[in-house]
C-alpha positions in Angstrom: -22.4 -51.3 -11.4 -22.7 -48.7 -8.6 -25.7 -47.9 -7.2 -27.5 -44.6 -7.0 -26.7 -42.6 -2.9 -28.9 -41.4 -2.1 -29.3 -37.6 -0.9 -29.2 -36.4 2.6 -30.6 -33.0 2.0 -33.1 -31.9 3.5 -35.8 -29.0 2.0 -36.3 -25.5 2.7 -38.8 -23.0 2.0 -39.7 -19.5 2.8 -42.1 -16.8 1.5 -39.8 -13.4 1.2 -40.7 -10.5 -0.3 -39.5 -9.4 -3.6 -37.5 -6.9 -2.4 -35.8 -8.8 -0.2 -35.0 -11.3 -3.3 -34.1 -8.7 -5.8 -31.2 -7.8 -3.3 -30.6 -11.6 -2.1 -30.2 -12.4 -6.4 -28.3 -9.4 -6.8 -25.5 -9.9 -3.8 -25.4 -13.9 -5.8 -25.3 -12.8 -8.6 -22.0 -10.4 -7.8 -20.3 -13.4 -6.1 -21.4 -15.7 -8.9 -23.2 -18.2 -6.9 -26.4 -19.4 -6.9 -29.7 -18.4 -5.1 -29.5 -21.4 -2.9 -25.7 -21.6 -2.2 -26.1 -17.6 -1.5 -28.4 -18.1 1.0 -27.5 -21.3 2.7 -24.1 -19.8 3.4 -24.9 -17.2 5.0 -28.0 -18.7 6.8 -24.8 -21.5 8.0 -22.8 -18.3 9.0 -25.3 -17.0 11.2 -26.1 -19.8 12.5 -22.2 -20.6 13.8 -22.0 -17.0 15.0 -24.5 -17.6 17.6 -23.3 -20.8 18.2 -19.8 -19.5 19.1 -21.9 -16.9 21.1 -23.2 -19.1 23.0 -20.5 -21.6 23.5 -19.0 -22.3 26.8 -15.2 -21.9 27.3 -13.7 -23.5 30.4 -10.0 -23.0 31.7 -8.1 -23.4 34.6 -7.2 -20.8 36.8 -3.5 -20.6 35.6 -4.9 -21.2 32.3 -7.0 -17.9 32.9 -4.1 -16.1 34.2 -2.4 -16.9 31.0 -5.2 -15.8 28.7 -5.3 -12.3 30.6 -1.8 -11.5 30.4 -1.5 -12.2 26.4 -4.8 -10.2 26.1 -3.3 -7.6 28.0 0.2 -7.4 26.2 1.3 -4.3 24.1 0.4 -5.4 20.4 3.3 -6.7 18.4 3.7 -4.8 15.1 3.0 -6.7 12.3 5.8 -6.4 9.5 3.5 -7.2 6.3 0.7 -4.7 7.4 3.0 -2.1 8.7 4.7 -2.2 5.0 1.1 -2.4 3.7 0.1 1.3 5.4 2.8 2.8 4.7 2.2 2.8 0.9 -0.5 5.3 -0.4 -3.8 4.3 -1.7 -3.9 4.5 -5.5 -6.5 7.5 -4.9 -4.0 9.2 -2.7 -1.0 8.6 -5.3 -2.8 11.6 -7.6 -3.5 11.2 -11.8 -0.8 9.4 -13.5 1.2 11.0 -16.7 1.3 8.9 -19.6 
């Protein structure tokens, strides 16, 4: 028989105000996703943005040299998005005949 795990999730609670939770429902409700999985997601993203903020990076001084020169390189065309601009928006196309 297998035992019952048990859950490492931890509780959260916050007072908002309604408006804030008509728009939170509304944005999960467009991506079809809970209240909770809504908000934890992007209270996780937010949470890694300032983390990567805040994160040290450490190189070498060739290593640095390196990192300036590709930053500093002409950009490379990319062949899928170059094909991708050069074809008008559906709104640009004008009505369609049938």
């Amino acid at each position: 028989m297998i035992g019952a795990t048990k859950r490492k999730d931890y509780p959260l609670s916050m007072r908002l105000p309604e408006g804030d939770l008509a728009i939170i429902d509304r944005a999960a409700d467009l991506r079809g996703r809970s209240r909770t999985d809504f908000v934890r997601d992007a209270a996780v993203r937010a949470a890694e943005e300032v983390l990567m903020e805040s994160a040290l990076l450490r190189m070498t001084p060739e290593g640095f040299k390196a990192f300036v020169k590709a930053v500093s390189a002409p950009a490379a065309p990319v062949p899928e998005m170059v094909a991708s601009l050069r074809h008008k928006a559906p709104w640009e196309r004008g009505a369609t005949k049938r």
